[in-house]
C-alpha positions in Angstrom: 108.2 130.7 100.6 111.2 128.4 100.5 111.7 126.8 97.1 111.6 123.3 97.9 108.1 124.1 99.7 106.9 125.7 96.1 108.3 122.8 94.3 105.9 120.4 96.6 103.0 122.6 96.4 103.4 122.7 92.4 103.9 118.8 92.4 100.3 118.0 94.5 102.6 116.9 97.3 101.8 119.6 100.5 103.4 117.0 103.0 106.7 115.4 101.3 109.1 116.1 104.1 106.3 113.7 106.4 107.2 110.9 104.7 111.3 111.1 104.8 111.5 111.7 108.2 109.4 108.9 109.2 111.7 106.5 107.0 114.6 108.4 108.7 113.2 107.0 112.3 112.5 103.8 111.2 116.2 103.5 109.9 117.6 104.6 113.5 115.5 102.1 115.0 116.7 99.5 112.7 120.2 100.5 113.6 119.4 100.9 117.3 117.9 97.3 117.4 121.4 96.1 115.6 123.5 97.6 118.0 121.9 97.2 121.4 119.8 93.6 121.0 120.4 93.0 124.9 118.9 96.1 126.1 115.5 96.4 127.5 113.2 99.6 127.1 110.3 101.1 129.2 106.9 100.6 127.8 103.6 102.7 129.9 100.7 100.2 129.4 97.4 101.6 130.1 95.2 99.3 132.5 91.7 100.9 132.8 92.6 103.6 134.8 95.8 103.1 136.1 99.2 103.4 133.7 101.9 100.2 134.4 105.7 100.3 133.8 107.0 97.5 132.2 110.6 96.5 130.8 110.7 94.6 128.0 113.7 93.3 125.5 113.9 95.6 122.7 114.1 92.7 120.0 110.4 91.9 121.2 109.4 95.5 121.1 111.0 96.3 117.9 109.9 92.8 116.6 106.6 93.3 117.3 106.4 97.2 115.5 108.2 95.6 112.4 105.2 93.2 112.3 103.0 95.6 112.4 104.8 97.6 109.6 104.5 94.5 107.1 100.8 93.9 108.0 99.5 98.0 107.3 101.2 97.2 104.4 99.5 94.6 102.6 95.8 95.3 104.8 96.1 97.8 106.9 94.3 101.1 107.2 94.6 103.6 103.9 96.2 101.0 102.1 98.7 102.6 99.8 98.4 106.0 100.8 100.7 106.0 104.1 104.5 105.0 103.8 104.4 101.4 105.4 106.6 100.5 102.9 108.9 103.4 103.6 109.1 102.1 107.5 109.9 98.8 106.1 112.6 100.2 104.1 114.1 102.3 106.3 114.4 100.0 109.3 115.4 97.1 106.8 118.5 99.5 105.8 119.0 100.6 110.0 119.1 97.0 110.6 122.0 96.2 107.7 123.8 99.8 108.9 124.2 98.6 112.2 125.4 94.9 112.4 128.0 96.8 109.3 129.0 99.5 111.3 128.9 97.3 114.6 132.5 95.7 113.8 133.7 98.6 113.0 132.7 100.0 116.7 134.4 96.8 118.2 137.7 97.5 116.3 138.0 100.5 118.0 137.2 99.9 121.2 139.8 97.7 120.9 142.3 99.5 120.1 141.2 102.4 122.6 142.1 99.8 125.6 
């Protein structure tokens, strides 16, 4: 057995890598949103029987998950006992990551042409 597996199994905690990774994904699509606000993404919506392919802006998509981040987290299911806050956090510090790191990326492109 690994050690930091023992160590979560002698602190109560089984699953503590679960909840690092999904803060780790909310962060990149903080960072994503920062970076590309222009670009649109694919979305399958089921329709009864049939699946549609639609585009939509990513700011709406991305708006519309970070929504639903804030509300599990004040009343939605298992209150307290997933990570809302965690998603919240993460994409909060993807968000700040990108538009700092997004002037950085101008710069040099610039200086590339």
């Amino acid at each position: 057995m690994r050690p930091w597996r023992a160590a979560s199994y002698r602190a109560g905690v089984s699953s503590c890598g679960a909840i690092a990774a999904s803060g780790a994904v909310s962060a990149l699509i903080g960072a994503y949103l920062a970076l590309f606000p222009g670009a649109r993404l694919g979305v399958v919506i089921p329709l009864g029987l049939f699946l549609e392919f639609v585009r939509a802006p990513a700011y709406l998509l991305i708006g519309v998950w970070a929504a639903l981040q804030v509300v599990f987290a004040h009343i939605g299911p298992s209150f307290g006992m997933v990570a809302w806050w965690a998603h919240i956090g993460g994409f909060v510090f993807g968000l700040l990551y990108g538009v700092y790191v997004r002037a950085a990326i101008a710069r040099r492109l610039r200086k590339r042409h």
